[in-house]
C-alpha positions as CSV (number, residue, x, y, z in Angstrom):
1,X,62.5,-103.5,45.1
2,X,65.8,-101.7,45.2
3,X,68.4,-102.0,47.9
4,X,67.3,-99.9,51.1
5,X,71.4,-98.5,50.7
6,X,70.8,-97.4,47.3
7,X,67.7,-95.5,47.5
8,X,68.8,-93.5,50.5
9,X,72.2,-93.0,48.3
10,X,69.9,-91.9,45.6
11,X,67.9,-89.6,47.5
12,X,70.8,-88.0,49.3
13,X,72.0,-87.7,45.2
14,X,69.0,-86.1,43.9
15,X,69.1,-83.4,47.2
16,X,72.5,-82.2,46.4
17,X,71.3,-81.6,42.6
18,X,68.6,-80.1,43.8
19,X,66.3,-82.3,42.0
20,X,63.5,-82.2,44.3
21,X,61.0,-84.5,42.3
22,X,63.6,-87.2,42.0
23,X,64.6,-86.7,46.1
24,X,61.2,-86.7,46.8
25,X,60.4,-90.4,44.3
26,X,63.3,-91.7,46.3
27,X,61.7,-91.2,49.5
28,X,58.5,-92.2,48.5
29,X,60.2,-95.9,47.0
30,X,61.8,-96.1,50.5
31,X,58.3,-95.5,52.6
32,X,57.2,-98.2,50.0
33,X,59.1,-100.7,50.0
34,X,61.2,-100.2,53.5
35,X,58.3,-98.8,56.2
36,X,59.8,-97.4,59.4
37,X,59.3,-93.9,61.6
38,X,62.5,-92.8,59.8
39,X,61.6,-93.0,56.3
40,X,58.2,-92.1,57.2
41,X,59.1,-88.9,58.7
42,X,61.5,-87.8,55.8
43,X,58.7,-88.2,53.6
44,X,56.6,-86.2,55.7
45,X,59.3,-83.4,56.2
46,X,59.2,-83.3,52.0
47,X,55.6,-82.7,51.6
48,X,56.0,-79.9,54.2
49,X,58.5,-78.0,52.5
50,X,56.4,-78.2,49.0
51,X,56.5,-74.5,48.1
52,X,52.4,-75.2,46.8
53,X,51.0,-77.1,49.9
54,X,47.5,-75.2,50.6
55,X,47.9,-73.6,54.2
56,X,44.4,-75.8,54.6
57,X,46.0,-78.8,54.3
58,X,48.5,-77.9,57.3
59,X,46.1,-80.0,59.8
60,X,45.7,-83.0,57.3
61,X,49.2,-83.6,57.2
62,X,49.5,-83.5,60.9
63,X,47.3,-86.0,61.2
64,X,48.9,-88.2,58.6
65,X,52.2,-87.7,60.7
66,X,50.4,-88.5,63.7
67,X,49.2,-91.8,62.5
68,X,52.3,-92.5,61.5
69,X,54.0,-91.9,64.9
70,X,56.5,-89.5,63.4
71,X,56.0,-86.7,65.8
72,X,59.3,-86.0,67.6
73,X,59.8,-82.5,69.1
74,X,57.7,-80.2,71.7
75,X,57.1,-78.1,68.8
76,X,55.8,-80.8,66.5
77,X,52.9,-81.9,69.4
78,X,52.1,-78.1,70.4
79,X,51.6,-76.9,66.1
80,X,49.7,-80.2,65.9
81,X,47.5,-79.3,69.3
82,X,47.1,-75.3,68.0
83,X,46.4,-76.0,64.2
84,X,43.5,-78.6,65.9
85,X,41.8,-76.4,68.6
86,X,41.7,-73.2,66.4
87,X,39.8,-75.2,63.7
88,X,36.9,-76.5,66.3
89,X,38.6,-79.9,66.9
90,X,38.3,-80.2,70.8
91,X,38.7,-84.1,70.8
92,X,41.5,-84.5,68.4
93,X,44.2,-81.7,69.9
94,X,43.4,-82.9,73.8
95,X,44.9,-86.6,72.0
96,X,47.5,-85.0,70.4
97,X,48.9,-82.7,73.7
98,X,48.3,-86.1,76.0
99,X,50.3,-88.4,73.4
100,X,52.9,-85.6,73.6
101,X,52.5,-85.7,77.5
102,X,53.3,-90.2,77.1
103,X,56.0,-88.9,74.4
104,X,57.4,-87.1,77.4
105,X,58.1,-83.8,75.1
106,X,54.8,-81.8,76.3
107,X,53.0,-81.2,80.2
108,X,55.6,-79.7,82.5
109,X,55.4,-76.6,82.5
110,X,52.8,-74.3,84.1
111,X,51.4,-72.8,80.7
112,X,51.3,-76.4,79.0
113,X,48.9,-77.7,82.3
114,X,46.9,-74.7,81.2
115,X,46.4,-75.0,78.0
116,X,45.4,-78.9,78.6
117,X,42.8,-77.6,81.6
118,X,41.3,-75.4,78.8
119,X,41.7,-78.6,75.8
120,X,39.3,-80.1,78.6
121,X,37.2,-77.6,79.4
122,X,36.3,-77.1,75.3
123,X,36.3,-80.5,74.9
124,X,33.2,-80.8,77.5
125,X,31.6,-78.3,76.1
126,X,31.4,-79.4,72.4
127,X,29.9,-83.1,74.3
128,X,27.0,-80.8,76.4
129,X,26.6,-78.6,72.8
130,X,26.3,-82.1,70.6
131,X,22.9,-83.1,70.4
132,X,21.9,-78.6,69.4
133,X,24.7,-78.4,67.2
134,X,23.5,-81.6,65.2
135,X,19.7,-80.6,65.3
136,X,21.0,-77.0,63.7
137,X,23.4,-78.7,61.6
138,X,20.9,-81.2,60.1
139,X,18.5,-78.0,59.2
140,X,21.7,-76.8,56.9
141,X,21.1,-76.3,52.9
142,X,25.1,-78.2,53.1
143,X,26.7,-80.8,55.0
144,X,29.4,-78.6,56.3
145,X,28.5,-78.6,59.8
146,X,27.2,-81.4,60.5
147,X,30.6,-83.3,58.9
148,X,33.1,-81.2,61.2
149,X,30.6,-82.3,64.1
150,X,31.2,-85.7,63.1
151,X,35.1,-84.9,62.4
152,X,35.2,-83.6,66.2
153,X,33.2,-87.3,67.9
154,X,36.0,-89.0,65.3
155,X,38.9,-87.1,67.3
156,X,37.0,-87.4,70.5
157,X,37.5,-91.4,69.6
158,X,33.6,-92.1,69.2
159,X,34.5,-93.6,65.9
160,X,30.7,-94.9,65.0
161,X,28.6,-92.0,65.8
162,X,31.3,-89.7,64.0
163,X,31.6,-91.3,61.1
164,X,27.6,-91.6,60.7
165,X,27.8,-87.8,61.0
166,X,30.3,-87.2,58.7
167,X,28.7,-89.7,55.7
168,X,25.7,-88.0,56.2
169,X,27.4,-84.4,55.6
170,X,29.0,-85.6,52.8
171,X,25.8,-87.1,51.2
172,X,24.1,-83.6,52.1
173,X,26.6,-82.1,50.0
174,X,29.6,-79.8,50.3
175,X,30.0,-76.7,47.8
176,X,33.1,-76.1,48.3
177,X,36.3,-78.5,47.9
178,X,34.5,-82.1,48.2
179,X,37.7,-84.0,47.5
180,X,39.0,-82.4,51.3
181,X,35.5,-83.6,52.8
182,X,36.5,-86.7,50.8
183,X,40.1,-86.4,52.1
184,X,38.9,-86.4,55.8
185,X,36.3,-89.2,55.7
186,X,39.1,-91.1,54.8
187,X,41.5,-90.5,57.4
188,X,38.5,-91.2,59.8
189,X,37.9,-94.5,58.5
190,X,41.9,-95.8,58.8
191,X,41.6,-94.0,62.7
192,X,38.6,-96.3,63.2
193,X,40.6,-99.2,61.7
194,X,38.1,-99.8,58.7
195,X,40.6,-99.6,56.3
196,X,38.8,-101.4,53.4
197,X,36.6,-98.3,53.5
198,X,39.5,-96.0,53.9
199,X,41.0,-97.7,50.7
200,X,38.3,-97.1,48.4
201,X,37.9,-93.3,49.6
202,X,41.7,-92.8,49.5
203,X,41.7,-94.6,45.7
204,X,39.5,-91.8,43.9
205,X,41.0,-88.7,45.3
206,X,43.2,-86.3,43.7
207,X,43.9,-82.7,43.6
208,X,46.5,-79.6,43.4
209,X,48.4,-78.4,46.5
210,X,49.3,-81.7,48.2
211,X,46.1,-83.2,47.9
212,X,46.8,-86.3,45.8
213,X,50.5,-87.0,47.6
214,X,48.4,-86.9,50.7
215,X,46.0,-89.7,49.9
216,X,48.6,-91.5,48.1
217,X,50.7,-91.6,51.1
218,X,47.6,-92.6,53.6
219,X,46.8,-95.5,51.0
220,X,50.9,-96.7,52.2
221,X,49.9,-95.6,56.0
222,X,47.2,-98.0,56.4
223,X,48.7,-100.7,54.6
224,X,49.7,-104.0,56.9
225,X,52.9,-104.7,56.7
């Protein structure tokens, strides 16, 4: 591998040229071959200023950078909390605002301990709604619903009953945009730690808008060091 030194030398290089494929290969060889929050996160930071990344993909790269532990700011926890509850997923933004609350960044201030009061209200009411929501969802021509039910248990941490949910939408079939279904099943897998599963999902995905530097970069994430 090239010196640490000379790829951020490099990086910095290709930035002032404005060369942003070259910046961005230099960051990618650094997450590669020198892991750490920092090199993470500036690799992050580049696939959020791709001019092309699908608005979509907004709350899959938050999760990436979640993972990852490259969250910093208020701001970053509270985006990552909204984009989460405005898509359905109860479970996943109440662990985002409480690892901003440990991060110390998020939870002081009156309209913060509301919106967490509300995180748990919501996220009661998808556990009392679970067992109707599946029965409708499994009577679905697709497997739409019933894989986002399974994507909410996965965020609520009930890794087994989530993931059984979300194969069995995926085997159902999705008609629209498989490879994010695809996408998704394998972020679940690394967050329940299998990550030979989460390999081979991660291995045969690819797509326009950030779709195949996203699964790229979660094949590095999950990779012991």
């Amino acid at each position: 591998a090239p010196p640490q030194n000379y790829l951020e030398m490099l990086g910095q290089a290709r930035n002032n040229l404005k060369d942003t494929a070259g910046a961005t290969r230099a960051a990618e060889l650094l997450v590669q071959h020198y892991p750490s929050a920092e090199s993470w996160r500036a690799l992050i930071n580049r696939l959020w200023s791709r001019s092309d990344l699908a608005t979509r993909l907004h709350l899959d790269v938050f999760r990436l950078a979640f993972y990852k532990g490259t969250l910093e700011e208020a701001t970053d926890y509270s985006e990552y909390v909204d984009f989460a509850q405005k898509a359905g997923f109860s479970g996943e933004a109440l662990q985002a605002f409480d690892k901003g609350v440990t991060a110390g960044v998020l939870g002081s201030t009156d309209a913060q301990k509301k919106l967490r009061a509300k995180l748990v209200q919501e996220n009661e009411q998808d556990r009392k709604a679970l067992a109707a929501d599946t029965a409708s969802a499994l009577k679905k021509s697709d497997g739409f619903a019933l894989f986002n039910i399974g994507l909410n248990l996965v965020g609520m941490q009930q890794y087994e009953k989530g993931l059984e949910l979300m194969e069995k939408g995926i085997a159902k079939g999705f008609p629209k945009r498989p490879e994010e279904a695809r996408l998704r099943l394998g972020m679940a897998y690394a967050q329940a730690g299998q990550t030979d599963k989460a390999q081979q999902t991660f291995a045969a995905i690819s797509g326009p808008e950030g779709m195949t530097e996203l699964a790229r970069y979660w094949v590095w994430a999950i990779r012991k060091p």
